[in-house]
C-alpha positions as CSV (number, residue, x, y, z in Angstrom):
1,X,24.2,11.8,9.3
2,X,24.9,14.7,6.9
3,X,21.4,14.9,4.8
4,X,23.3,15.4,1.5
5,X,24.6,12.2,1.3
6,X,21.3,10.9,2.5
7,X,18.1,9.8,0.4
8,X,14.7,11.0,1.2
9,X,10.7,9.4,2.1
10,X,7.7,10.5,3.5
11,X,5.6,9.5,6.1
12,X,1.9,9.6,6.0
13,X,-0.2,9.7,8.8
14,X,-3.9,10.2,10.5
15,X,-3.9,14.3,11.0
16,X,-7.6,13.6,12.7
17,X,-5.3,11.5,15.4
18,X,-2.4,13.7,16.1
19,X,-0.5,12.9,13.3
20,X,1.6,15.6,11.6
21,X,0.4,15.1,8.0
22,X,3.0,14.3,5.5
23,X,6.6,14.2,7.0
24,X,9.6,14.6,5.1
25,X,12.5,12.5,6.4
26,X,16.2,12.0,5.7
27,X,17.8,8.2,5.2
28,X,20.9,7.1,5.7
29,X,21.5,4.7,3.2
30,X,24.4,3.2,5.6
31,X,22.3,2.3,8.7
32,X,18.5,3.0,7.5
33,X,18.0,5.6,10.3
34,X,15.6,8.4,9.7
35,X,15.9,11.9,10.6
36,X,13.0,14.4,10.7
37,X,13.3,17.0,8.0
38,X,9.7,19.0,7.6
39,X,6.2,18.3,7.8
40,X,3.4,19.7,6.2
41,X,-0.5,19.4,7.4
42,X,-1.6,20.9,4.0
43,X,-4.3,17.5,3.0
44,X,-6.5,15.8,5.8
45,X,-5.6,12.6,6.5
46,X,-3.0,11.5,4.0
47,X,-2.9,8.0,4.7
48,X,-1.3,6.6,2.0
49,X,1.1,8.3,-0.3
50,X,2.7,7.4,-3.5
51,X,5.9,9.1,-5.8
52,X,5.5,10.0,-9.5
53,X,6.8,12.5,-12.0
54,X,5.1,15.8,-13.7
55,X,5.4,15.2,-17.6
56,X,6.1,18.5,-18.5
57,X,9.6,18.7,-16.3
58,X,10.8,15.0,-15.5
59,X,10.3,16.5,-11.2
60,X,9.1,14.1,-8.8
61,X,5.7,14.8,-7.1
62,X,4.5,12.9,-4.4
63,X,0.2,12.2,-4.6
64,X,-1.7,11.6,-0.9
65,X,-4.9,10.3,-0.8
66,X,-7.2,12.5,1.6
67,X,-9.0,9.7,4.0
68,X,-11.9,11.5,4.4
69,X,-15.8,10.9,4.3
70,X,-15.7,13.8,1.1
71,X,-12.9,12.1,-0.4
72,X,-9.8,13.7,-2.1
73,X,-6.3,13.7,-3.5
74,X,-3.5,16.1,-3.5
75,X,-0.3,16.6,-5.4
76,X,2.9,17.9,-3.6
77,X,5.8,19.2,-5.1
78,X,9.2,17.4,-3.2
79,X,12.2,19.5,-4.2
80,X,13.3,21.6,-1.2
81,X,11.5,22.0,2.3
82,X,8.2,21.0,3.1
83,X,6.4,19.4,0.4
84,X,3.8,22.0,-1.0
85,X,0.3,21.8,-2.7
86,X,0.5,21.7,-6.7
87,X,-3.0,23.0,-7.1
88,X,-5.9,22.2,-5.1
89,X,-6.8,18.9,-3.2
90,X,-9.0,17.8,-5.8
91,X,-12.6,15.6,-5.0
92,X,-12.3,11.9,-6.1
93,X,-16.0,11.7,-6.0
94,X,-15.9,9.0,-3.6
95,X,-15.4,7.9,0.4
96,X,-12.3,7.9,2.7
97,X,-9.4,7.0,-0.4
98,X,-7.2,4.4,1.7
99,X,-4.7,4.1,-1.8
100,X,-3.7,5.4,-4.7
101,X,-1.4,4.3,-7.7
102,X,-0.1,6.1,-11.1
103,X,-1.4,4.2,-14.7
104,X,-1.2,5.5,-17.9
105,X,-1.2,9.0,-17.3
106,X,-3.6,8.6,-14.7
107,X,-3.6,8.9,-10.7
108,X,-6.0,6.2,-9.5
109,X,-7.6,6.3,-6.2
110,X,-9.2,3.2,-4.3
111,X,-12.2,4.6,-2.0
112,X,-13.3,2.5,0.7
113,X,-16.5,4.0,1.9
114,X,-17.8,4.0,-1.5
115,X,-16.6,1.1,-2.8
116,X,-15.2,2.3,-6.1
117,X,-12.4,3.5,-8.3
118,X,-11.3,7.1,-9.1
119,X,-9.0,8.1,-12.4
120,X,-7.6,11.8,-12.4
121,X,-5.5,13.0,-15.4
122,X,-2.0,14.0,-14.4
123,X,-0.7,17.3,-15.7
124,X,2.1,18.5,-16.9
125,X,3.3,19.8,-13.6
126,X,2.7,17.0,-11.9
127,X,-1.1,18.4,-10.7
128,X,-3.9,16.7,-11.0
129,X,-7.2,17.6,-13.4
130,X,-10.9,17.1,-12.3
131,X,-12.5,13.3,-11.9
132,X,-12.2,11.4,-15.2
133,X,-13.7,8.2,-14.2
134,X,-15.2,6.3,-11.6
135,X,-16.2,2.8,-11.8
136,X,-18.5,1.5,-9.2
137,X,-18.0,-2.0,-7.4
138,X,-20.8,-3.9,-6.5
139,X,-21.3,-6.8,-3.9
140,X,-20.9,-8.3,-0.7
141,X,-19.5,-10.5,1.8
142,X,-20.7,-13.2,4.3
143,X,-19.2,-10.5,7.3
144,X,-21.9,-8.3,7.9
145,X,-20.2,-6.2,10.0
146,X,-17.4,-5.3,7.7
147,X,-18.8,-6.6,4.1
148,X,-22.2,-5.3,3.7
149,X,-21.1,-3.8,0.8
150,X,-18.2,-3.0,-1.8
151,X,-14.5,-1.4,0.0
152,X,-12.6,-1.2,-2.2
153,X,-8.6,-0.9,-0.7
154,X,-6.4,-1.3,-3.1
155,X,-5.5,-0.2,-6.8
156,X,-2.7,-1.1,-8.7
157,X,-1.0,-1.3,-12.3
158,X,0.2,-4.8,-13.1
159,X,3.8,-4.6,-14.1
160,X,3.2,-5.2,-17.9
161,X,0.9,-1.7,-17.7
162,X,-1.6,-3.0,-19.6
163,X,-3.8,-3.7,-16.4
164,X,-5.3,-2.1,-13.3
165,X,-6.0,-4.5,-10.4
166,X,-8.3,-3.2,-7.9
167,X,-8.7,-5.0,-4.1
168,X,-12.2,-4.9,-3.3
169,X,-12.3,-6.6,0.8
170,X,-16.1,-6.2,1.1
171,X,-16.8,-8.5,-2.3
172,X,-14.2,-10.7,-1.5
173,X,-12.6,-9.9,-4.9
174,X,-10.2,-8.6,-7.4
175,X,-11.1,-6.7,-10.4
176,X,-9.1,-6.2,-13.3
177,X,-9.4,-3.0,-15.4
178,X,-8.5,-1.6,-18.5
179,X,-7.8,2.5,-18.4
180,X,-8.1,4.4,-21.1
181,X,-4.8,6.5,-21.5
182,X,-6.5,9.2,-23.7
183,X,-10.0,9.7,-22.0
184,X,-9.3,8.3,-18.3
185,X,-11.9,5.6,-18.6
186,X,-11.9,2.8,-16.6
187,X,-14.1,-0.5,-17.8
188,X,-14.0,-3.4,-16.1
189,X,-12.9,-6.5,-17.8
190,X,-12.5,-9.3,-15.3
191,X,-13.5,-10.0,-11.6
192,X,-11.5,-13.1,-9.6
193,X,-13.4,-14.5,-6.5
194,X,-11.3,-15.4,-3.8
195,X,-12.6,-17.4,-0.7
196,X,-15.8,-15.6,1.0
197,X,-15.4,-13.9,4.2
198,X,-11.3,-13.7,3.7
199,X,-11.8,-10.2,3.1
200,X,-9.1,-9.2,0.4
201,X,-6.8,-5.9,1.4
202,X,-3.6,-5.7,-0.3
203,X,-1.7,-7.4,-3.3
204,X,2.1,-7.6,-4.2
205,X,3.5,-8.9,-7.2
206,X,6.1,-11.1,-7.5
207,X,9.1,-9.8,-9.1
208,X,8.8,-12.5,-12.5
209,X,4.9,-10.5,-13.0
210,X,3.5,-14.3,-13.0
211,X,1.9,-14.3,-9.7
212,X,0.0,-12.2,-7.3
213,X,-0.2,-12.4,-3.5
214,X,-3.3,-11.1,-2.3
215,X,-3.0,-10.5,1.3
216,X,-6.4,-10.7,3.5
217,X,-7.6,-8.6,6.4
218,X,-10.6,-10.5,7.7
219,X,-8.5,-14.0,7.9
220,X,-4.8,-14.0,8.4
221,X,-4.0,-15.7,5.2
222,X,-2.4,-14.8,2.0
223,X,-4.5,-16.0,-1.5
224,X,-1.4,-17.4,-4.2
225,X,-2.5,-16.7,-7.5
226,X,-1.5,-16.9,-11.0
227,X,-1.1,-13.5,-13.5
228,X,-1.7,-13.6,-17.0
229,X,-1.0,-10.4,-18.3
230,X,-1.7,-11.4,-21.9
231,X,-5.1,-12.3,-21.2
232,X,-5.7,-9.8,-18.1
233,X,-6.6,-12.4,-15.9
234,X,-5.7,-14.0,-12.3
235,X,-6.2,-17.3,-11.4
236,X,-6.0,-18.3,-7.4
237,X,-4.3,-21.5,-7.0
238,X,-3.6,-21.9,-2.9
239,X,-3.4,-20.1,0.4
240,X,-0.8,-20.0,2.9
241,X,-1.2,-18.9,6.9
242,X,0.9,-15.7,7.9
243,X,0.5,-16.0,11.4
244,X,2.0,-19.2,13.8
245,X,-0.3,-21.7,14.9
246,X,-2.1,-20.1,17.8
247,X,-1.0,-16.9,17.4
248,X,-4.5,-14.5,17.6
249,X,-5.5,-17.0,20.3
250,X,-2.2,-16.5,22.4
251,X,-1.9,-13.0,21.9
252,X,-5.6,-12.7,23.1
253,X,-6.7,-10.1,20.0
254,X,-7.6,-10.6,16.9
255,X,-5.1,-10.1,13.9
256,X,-5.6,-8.0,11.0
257,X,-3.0,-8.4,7.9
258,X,-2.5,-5.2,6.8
259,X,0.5,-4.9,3.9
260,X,2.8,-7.5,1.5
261,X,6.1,-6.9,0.7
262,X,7.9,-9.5,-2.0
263,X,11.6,-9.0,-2.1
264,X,13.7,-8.4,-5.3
265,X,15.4,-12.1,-6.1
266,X,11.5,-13.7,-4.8
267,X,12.8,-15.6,-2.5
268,X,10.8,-13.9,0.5
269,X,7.5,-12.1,1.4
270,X,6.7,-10.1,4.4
271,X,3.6,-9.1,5.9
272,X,2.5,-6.6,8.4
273,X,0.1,-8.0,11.3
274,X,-2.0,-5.3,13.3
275,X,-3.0,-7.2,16.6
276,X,-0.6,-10.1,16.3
277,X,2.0,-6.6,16.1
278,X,4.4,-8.5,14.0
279,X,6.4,-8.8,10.5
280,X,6.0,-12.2,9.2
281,X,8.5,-13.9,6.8
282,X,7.2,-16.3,4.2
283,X,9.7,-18.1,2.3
284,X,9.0,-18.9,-1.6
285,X,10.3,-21.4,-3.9
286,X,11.0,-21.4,-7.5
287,X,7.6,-22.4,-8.2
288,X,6.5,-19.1,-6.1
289,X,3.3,-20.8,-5.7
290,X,3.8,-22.4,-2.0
291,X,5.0,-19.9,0.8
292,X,5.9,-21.1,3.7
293,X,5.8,-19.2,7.1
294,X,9.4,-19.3,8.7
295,X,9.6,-16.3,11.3
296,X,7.7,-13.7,12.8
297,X,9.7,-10.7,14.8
298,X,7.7,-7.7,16.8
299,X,6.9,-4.8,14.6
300,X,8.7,-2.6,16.7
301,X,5.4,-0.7,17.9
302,X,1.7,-1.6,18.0
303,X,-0.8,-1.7,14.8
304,X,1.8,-1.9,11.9
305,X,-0.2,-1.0,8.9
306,X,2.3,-0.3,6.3
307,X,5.6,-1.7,5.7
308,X,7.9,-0.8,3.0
309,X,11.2,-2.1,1.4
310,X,13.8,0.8,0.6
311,X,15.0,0.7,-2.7
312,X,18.4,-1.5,-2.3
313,X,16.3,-4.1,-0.3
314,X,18.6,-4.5,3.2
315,X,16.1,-2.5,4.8
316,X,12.3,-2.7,6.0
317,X,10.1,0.0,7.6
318,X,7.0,-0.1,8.9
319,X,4.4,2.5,9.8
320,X,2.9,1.4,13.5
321,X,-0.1,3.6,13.4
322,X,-1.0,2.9,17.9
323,X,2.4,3.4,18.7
324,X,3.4,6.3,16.8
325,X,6.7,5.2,15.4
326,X,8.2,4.0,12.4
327,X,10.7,1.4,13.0
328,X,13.5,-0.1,10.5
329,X,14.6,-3.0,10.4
330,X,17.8,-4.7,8.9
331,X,16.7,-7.5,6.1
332,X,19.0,-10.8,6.7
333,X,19.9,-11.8,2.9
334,X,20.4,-15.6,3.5
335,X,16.9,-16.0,5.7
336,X,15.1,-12.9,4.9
337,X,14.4,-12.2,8.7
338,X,14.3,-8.7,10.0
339,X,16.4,-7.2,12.9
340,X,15.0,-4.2,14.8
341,X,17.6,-1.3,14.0
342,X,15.8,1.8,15.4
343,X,12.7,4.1,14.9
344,X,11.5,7.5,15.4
345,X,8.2,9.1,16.4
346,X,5.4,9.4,14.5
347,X,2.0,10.4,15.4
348,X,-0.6,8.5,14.2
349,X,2.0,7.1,11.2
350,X,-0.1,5.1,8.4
351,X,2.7,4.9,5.2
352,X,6.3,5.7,4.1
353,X,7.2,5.8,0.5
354,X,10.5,6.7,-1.0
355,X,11.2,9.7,-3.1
Protein backbone atom coordinates (compact mmCIF):
# COMPACT_ATOMS: atom_id res chain seq x y z
CA UNK A 1 0.00 0.00 0.00
CA UNK A 2 1.81 3.10 -1.18
CA UNK A 3 0.71 5.91 1.67
CA UNK A 4 0.21 8.59 -1.04
CA UNK A 5 -2.68 7.10 -2.44
CA UNK A 6 -3.84 6.31 1.04
CA UNK A 7 -6.03 8.47 3.51
CA UNK A 8 -5.16 8.99 7.01
CA UNK A 9 -6.76 8.52 11.11
CA UNK A 10 -5.63 8.31 14.39
CA UNK A 11 -5.84 6.13 17.03
CA UNK A 12 -6.20 7.07 20.61
CA UNK A 13 -5.35 5.07 23.36
CA UNK A 14 -4.72 4.64 27.44
CA UNK A 15 -0.76 5.88 27.63
CA UNK A 16 -1.24 4.88 31.62
CA UNK A 17 -1.84 1.12 30.07
CA UNK A 18 0.79 0.74 27.57
CA UNK A 19 -0.78 2.48 24.94
CA UNK A 20 1.36 4.61 22.51
CA UNK A 21 -0.61 7.88 22.76
CA UNK A 22 -2.02 9.22 19.59
CA UNK A 23 -1.08 7.00 16.49
CA UNK A 24 -1.02 8.12 13.15
CA UNK A 25 -2.06 5.50 10.56
CA UNK A 26 -2.26 5.10 6.83
CA UNK A 27 -5.70 3.65 4.99
CA UNK A 28 -6.13 2.00 2.10
CA UNK A 29 -9.25 3.14 0.82
CA UNK A 30 -9.28 -0.32 -1.43
CA UNK A 31 -9.14 -2.86 1.43
CA UNK A 32 -9.47 -0.66 4.77
CA UNK A 33 -6.11 -2.02 6.03
CA UNK A 34 -4.08 0.22 8.31
CA UNK A 35 -0.50 0.74 8.40
CA UNK A 36 1.37 2.37 11.23
CA UNK A 37 2.83 5.72 10.32
CA UNK A 38 4.00 7.75 13.73
CA UNK A 39 2.97 8.03 17.19
CA UNK A 40 3.28 10.69 19.52
CA UNK A 41 2.96 10.38 23.62
CA UNK A 42 2.87 14.24 23.84
CA UNK A 43 -1.01 14.31 26.04
CA UNK A 44 -1.77 11.70 28.87
CA UNK A 45 -4.32 9.53 28.11
CA UNK A 46 -5.91 10.76 24.87
CA UNK A 47 -8.83 8.66 24.89
CA UNK A 48 -10.92 10.14 22.61
CA UNK A 49 -9.93 12.33 19.70
CA UNK A 50 -11.79 14.37 17.30
CA UNK A 51 -10.76 16.43 13.65
CA UNK A 52 -11.37 20.17 13.09
CA UNK A 53 -9.83 23.10 11.30
CA UNK A 54 -7.75 26.28 12.55
CA UNK A 55 -9.77 29.46 11.29
CA UNK A 56 -7.02 31.45 10.43
CA UNK A 57 -5.53 28.76 7.59
CA UNK A 58 -8.42 26.30 6.61
CA UNK A 59 -5.46 23.18 8.19
CA UNK A 60 -6.90 20.34 9.91
CA UNK A 61 -6.06 19.95 13.68
CA UNK A 62 -6.89 17.06 15.49
CA UNK A 63 -8.21 17.86 19.62
CA UNK A 64 -7.51 14.81 22.40
CA UNK A 65 -9.16 14.95 25.44
CA UNK A 66 -6.48 14.19 28.36
CA UNK A 67 -8.37 11.40 30.56
CA UNK A 68 -6.94 12.37 33.56
CA UNK A 69 -8.06 13.11 37.30
CA UNK A 70 -6.64 17.11 36.44
CA UNK A 71 -8.43 17.14 33.32
CA UNK A 72 -7.18 18.62 29.91
CA UNK A 73 -7.24 19.02 26.22
CA UNK A 74 -4.69 19.39 23.53
CA UNK A 75 -4.52 20.57 19.98
CA UNK A 76 -2.25 18.76 17.39
CA UNK A 77 -1.24 19.93 14.20
CA UNK A 78 -1.73 16.72 11.43
CA UNK A 79 0.26 17.81 8.30
CA UNK A 80 3.46 15.72 8.12
CA UNK A 81 4.92 13.27 10.79
CA UNK A 82 3.91 12.85 14.13
CA UNK A 83 1.17 14.98 15.09
CA UNK A 84 2.59 17.90 17.31
CA UNK A 85 1.31 20.10 20.23
CA UNK A 86 -0.25 23.53 19.00
CA UNK A 87 0.31 25.26 22.31
CA UNK A 88 -0.01 23.75 25.59
CA UNK A 89 -2.46 20.95 26.93
CA UNK A 90 -4.75 23.34 28.30
CA UNK A 91 -6.92 22.58 31.96
CA UNK A 92 -10.70 21.96 31.20
CA UNK A 93 -11.29 22.63 34.81
CA UNK A 94 -12.87 19.32 35.31
CA UNK A 95 -12.19 15.24 35.76
CA UNK A 96 -10.96 12.57 33.38
CA UNK A 97 -12.61 14.25 29.78
CA UNK A 98 -13.86 10.87 28.08
CA UNK A 99 -15.10 13.23 24.75
CA UNK A 100 -14.95 16.10 23.13
CA UNK A 101 -16.80 17.85 20.07
CA UNK A 102 -16.30 21.23 17.97
CA UNK A 103 -19.58 23.92 18.26
CA UNK A 104 -19.62 27.24 17.22
CA UNK A 105 -16.19 28.14 17.47
CA UNK A 106 -15.81 26.22 20.47
CA UNK A 107 -14.02 22.88 21.55
CA UNK A 108 -16.37 21.23 24.10
CA UNK A 109 -15.24 18.66 26.52
CA UNK A 110 -17.52 16.16 28.41
CA UNK A 111 -15.78 15.34 32.01
CA UNK A 112 -16.82 12.34 33.72
CA UNK A 113 -15.39 12.60 37.09
CA UNK A 114 -16.91 15.95 37.50
CA UNK A 115 -19.85 15.65 35.90
CA UNK A 116 -19.80 18.71 33.75
CA UNK A 117 -19.24 20.48 30.46
CA UNK A 118 -16.11 22.40 29.38
CA UNK A 119 -16.19 25.22 26.24
CA UNK A 120 -12.56 26.42 25.06
CA UNK A 121 -12.37 29.05 22.31
CA UNK A 122 -10.60 27.80 19.19
CA UNK A 123 -7.90 30.04 17.69
CA UNK A 124 -6.89 30.93 14.74
CA UNK A 125 -4.32 28.25 14.49
CA UNK A 126 -6.25 25.79 15.42
CA UNK A 127 -4.98 26.11 19.46
CA UNK A 128 -7.09 26.26 21.97
CA UNK A 129 -7.62 29.52 24.57
CA UNK A 130 -8.18 29.26 28.44
CA UNK A 131 -11.67 27.73 29.94
CA UNK A 132 -14.66 29.75 28.78
CA UNK A 133 -17.31 27.90 30.32
CA UNK A 134 -18.29 25.25 32.45
CA UNK A 135 -21.66 24.17 33.21
CA UNK A 136 -22.17 21.92 36.05
CA UNK A 137 -24.63 18.77 35.98
CA UNK A 138 -26.46 17.83 38.85
CA UNK A 139 -28.13 14.43 39.92
CA UNK A 140 -28.17 10.91 40.37
CA UNK A 141 -29.08 7.46 39.54
CA UNK A 142 -30.77 4.42 41.31
CA UNK A 143 -26.94 2.56 40.71
CA UNK A 144 -25.04 3.49 43.52
CA UNK A 145 -22.13 2.14 42.49
CA UNK A 146 -21.80 3.85 39.19
CA UNK A 147 -24.54 6.93 39.63
CA UNK A 148 -23.92 8.55 42.83
CA UNK A 149 -23.58 11.47 40.98
CA UNK A 150 -23.44 13.42 37.57
CA UNK A 151 -20.76 11.70 34.57
CA UNK A 152 -21.19 13.23 32.10
CA UNK A 153 -19.77 11.15 28.72
CA UNK A 154 -20.79 12.65 25.90
CA UNK A 155 -21.10 16.12 24.15
CA UNK A 156 -22.27 16.84 20.91
CA UNK A 157 -23.62 19.56 18.32
CA UNK A 158 -26.95 18.53 16.81
CA UNK A 159 -26.70 18.73 13.11
CA UNK A 160 -28.74 21.95 12.72
CA UNK A 161 -25.86 23.70 15.07
CA UNK A 162 -28.11 25.43 16.87
CA UNK A 163 -27.79 22.81 19.83
CA UNK A 164 -25.35 21.02 22.19
CA UNK A 165 -26.50 17.68 23.53
CA UNK A 166 -24.65 16.50 26.41
CA UNK A 167 -24.85 12.53 27.73
CA UNK A 168 -24.93 12.63 31.31
CA UNK A 169 -24.90 8.35 32.50
CA UNK A 170 -24.92 9.11 36.22
CA UNK A 171 -28.46 11.30 35.90
CA UNK A 172 -29.82 9.10 33.57
CA UNK A 173 -30.23 12.10 31.20
CA UNK A 174 -29.64 14.25 28.23
CA UNK A 175 -29.20 17.93 28.41
CA UNK A 176 -29.57 20.24 25.70
CA UNK A 177 -27.48 23.51 25.49
CA UNK A 178 -27.22 26.57 23.90
CA UNK A 179 -23.44 28.03 23.35
CA UNK A 180 -22.74 31.26 22.98
CA UNK A 181 -20.60 31.69 19.85
CA UNK A 182 -19.16 35.16 20.98
CA UNK A 183 -18.55 34.58 24.77
CA UNK A 184 -18.24 30.60 25.00
CA UNK A 185 -21.14 30.34 27.39
CA UNK A 186 -22.95 27.47 27.85
CA UNK A 187 -26.78 27.66 29.50
CA UNK A 188 -28.79 24.97 29.82
CA UNK A 189 -32.06 24.97 28.18
CA UNK A 190 -33.64 21.58 28.38
CA UNK A 191 -32.97 18.24 30.24
CA UNK A 192 -34.75 14.76 28.77
CA UNK A 193 -35.09 11.83 31.35
CA UNK A 194 -34.62 8.58 30.08
CA UNK A 195 -35.47 5.37 32.06
CA UNK A 196 -33.55 5.23 35.59
CA UNK A 197 -30.68 3.12 36.12
CA UNK A 198 -30.18 2.60 32.06
CA UNK A 199 -27.23 4.72 32.45
CA UNK A 200 -27.05 6.86 29.24
CA UNK A 201 -23.35 6.85 27.37
CA UNK A 202 -23.34 7.73 23.79
CA UNK A 203 -25.80 9.26 21.17
CA UNK A 204 -25.82 9.13 17.23
CA UNK A 205 -27.97 10.93 15.02
CA UNK A 206 -29.84 9.69 12.35
CA UNK A 207 -28.85 10.93 9.13
CA UNK A 208 -32.66 12.94 8.46
CA UNK A 209 -31.56 15.04 12.19
CA UNK A 210 -35.15 13.86 13.37
CA UNK A 211 -34.15 11.27 15.78
CA UNK A 212 -31.51 10.46 18.29
CA UNK A 213 -30.29 7.03 19.47
CA UNK A 214 -29.01 7.18 22.88
CA UNK A 215 -27.04 4.19 23.53
CA UNK A 216 -26.91 2.94 27.37
CA UNK A 217 -23.96 1.49 29.35
CA UNK A 218 -25.63 0.24 32.50
CA UNK A 219 -28.44 -1.84 30.41
CA UNK A 220 -27.73 -3.13 26.96
CA UNK A 221 -30.46 -1.15 25.29
CA UNK A 222 -30.63 1.69 23.02
CA UNK A 223 -33.41 4.76 24.00
CA UNK A 224 -35.27 5.94 20.29
CA UNK A 225 -36.04 9.34 20.50
CA UNK A 226 -37.42 12.17 18.63
CA UNK A 227 -35.25 15.63 17.73
CA UNK A 228 -36.73 18.82 17.40
CA UNK A 229 -34.22 21.17 16.43
CA UNK A 230 -36.64 24.06 16.17
CA UNK A 231 -37.64 23.84 19.66
CA UNK A 232 -34.22 22.26 21.11
CA UNK A 233 -35.85 19.46 22.42
CA UNK A 234 -35.90 15.42 22.47
CA UNK A 235 -38.60 13.35 23.05
CA UNK A 236 -37.97 9.41 23.86
CA UNK A 237 -40.45 7.40 22.24
CA UNK A 238 -39.16 3.47 22.60
CA UNK A 239 -36.25 1.19 23.41
CA UNK A 240 -34.78 -1.60 21.48
CA UNK A 241 -32.35 -4.54 23.00
CA UNK A 242 -28.82 -4.63 21.32
CA UNK A 243 -27.74 -7.72 22.61
CA UNK A 244 -29.52 -11.59 21.65
CA UNK A 245 -31.73 -12.98 24.10
CA UNK A 246 -29.39 -14.47 26.63
CA UNK A 247 -26.43 -13.15 25.60
CA UNK A 248 -24.70 -11.51 29.08
CA UNK A 249 -26.05 -14.67 30.71
CA UNK A 250 -24.34 -17.09 28.09
CA UNK A 251 -21.27 -15.28 27.73
CA UNK A 252 -21.01 -15.35 31.61
CA UNK A 253 -20.00 -11.34 31.98
CA UNK A 254 -21.74 -8.56 31.99
CA UNK A 255 -22.15 -6.30 28.79
CA UNK A 256 -21.36 -2.79 28.65
CA UNK A 257 -22.60 -0.76 25.29
CA UNK A 258 -20.04 1.32 24.60
CA UNK A 259 -20.52 3.37 20.98
CA UNK A 260 -23.52 3.95 18.08
CA UNK A 261 -22.78 4.14 14.67
CA UNK A 262 -25.92 5.05 12.20
CA UNK A 263 -25.04 4.56 8.55
CA UNK A 264 -25.45 7.16 5.76
CA UNK A 265 -28.89 5.93 3.76
CA UNK A 266 -30.40 4.98 7.79
CA UNK A 267 -31.09 1.95 7.07
CA UNK A 268 -28.69 0.40 9.91
CA UNK A 269 -27.07 1.08 13.38
CA UNK A 270 -24.20 -0.57 14.99
CA UNK A 271 -23.17 -0.82 18.35
CA UNK A 272 -20.06 -1.73 20.19
CA UNK A 273 -20.52 -4.32 23.19
CA UNK A 274 -17.59 -4.60 25.87
CA UNK A 275 -18.14 -7.98 27.62
CA UNK A 276 -20.60 -9.47 25.12
CA UNK A 277 -17.14 -8.45 22.70
CA UNK A 278 -19.38 -7.91 19.74
CA UNK A 279 -20.76 -5.36 16.84
CA UNK A 280 -24.36 -5.50 16.81
CA UNK A 281 -26.52 -4.61 13.75
CA UNK A 282 -29.92 -3.03 14.23
CA UNK A 283 -31.97 -2.68 11.23
CA UNK A 284 -34.25 0.67 10.91
CA UNK A 285 -37.23 1.38 8.99
CA UNK A 286 -38.55 4.43 7.31
CA UNK A 287 -40.18 5.43 10.46
CA UNK A 288 -36.53 5.05 12.12
CA UNK A 289 -38.30 4.78 15.25
CA UNK A 290 -38.34 0.70 15.75
CA UNK A 291 -34.79 -0.98 15.37
CA UNK A 292 -34.71 -4.22 15.23
CA UNK A 293 -31.63 -6.43 16.22
CA UNK A 294 -30.63 -8.71 13.15
CA UNK A 295 -26.86 -9.92 13.78
CA UNK A 296 -24.09 -9.73 16.07
CA UNK A 297 -20.33 -10.67 14.79
CA UNK A 298 -17.09 -10.80 17.31
CA UNK A 299 -15.43 -7.48 17.62
CA UNK A 300 -12.39 -8.90 16.49
CA UNK A 301 -10.61 -8.41 20.01
CA UNK A 302 -11.90 -8.03 23.56
CA UNK A 303 -13.51 -4.64 25.11
CA UNK A 304 -14.46 -2.78 21.95
CA UNK A 305 -15.07 0.73 23.09
CA UNK A 306 -15.15 2.71 20.01
CA UNK A 307 -16.19 1.94 16.61
CA UNK A 308 -16.13 4.16 13.77
CA UNK A 309 -17.45 4.37 10.10
CA UNK A 310 -14.74 5.62 7.46
CA UNK A 311 -15.93 8.20 5.44
CA UNK A 312 -17.39 6.23 2.21
CA UNK A 313 -19.24 3.81 4.68
CA UNK A 314 -17.95 0.04 3.34
CA UNK A 315 -15.93 0.04 6.20
CA UNK A 316 -16.10 -0.23 10.18
CA UNK A 317 -13.33 -0.12 12.79
CA UNK A 318 -13.31 -0.58 16.18
CA UNK A 319 -10.89 0.27 18.96
CA UNK A 320 -10.71 -3.06 21.36
CA UNK A 321 -9.17 -1.49 24.33
CA UNK A 322 -8.16 -5.53 26.26
CA UNK A 323 -7.00 -6.78 23.22
CA UNK A 324 -4.91 -4.17 21.87
CA UNK A 325 -5.99 -4.15 18.32
CA UNK A 326 -8.01 -2.29 16.08
CA UNK A 327 -9.88 -4.45 13.68
CA UNK A 328 -11.82 -3.47 10.28
CA UNK A 329 -14.36 -4.77 9.11
CA UNK A 330 -16.05 -4.84 5.54
CA UNK A 331 -19.90 -3.32 5.80
CA UNK A 332 -22.33 -5.72 3.72
CA UNK A 333 -24.64 -2.93 1.80
CA UNK A 334 -27.76 -5.16 1.35
CA UNK A 335 -27.75 -6.44 5.28
CA UNK A 336 -25.51 -4.09 6.94
CA UNK A 337 -23.42 -6.97 8.62
CA UNK A 338 -19.76 -6.73 9.11
CA UNK A 339 -17.01 -9.12 7.88
CA UNK A 340 -13.78 -9.26 9.80
CA UNK A 341 -10.99 -7.99 7.24
CA UNK A 342 -7.93 -7.56 9.43
CA UNK A 343 -6.42 -5.47 12.33
CA UNK A 344 -3.23 -4.27 13.72
CA UNK A 345 -1.88 -3.73 17.22
CA UNK A 346 -2.68 -1.36 19.43
CA UNK A 347 -1.94 -0.92 22.94
CA UNK A 348 -4.49 -0.04 25.14
CA UNK A 349 -6.53 1.43 21.80
CA UNK A 350 -9.69 3.56 23.01
CA UNK A 351 -10.73 5.67 19.46
CA UNK A 352 -9.97 6.13 15.79
CA UNK A 353 -11.09 9.21 13.96
CA UNK A 354 -10.43 10.15 10.36
CA UNK A 355 -8.45 13.07 9.25
Amino acid sequence: MGVSSAGRAFIGSFTSAGGRGITAVAVDRDTGALTVLAATAAVPDPSFLAVGTAPGSGAKVLYAVSETPDGGVAALAIDEGPPRLIGEVRPVAGDSPTHLALAAGHLLTANYGSGSVTALPVEADGGLGPVASVLRHEGSGPDAGRQASPHAHQVLADPSGRWVLSVDLGTDSVRVCALDERTGALRLHAETALRPGTGPRHLAFHPSGDHVYVLNELEPTLTVCRWNAAGGLLDPVGEAPVLPDGADAGHGARTYPSEVAVSRDGRFLWTANRGHDSICVLTLDTTAEKPVLAAAVGCGGRWPRDLTLDPTGQWLYVANEHSGNVSWFAVDAETGIPAHAGSIDAPAASCLVFA
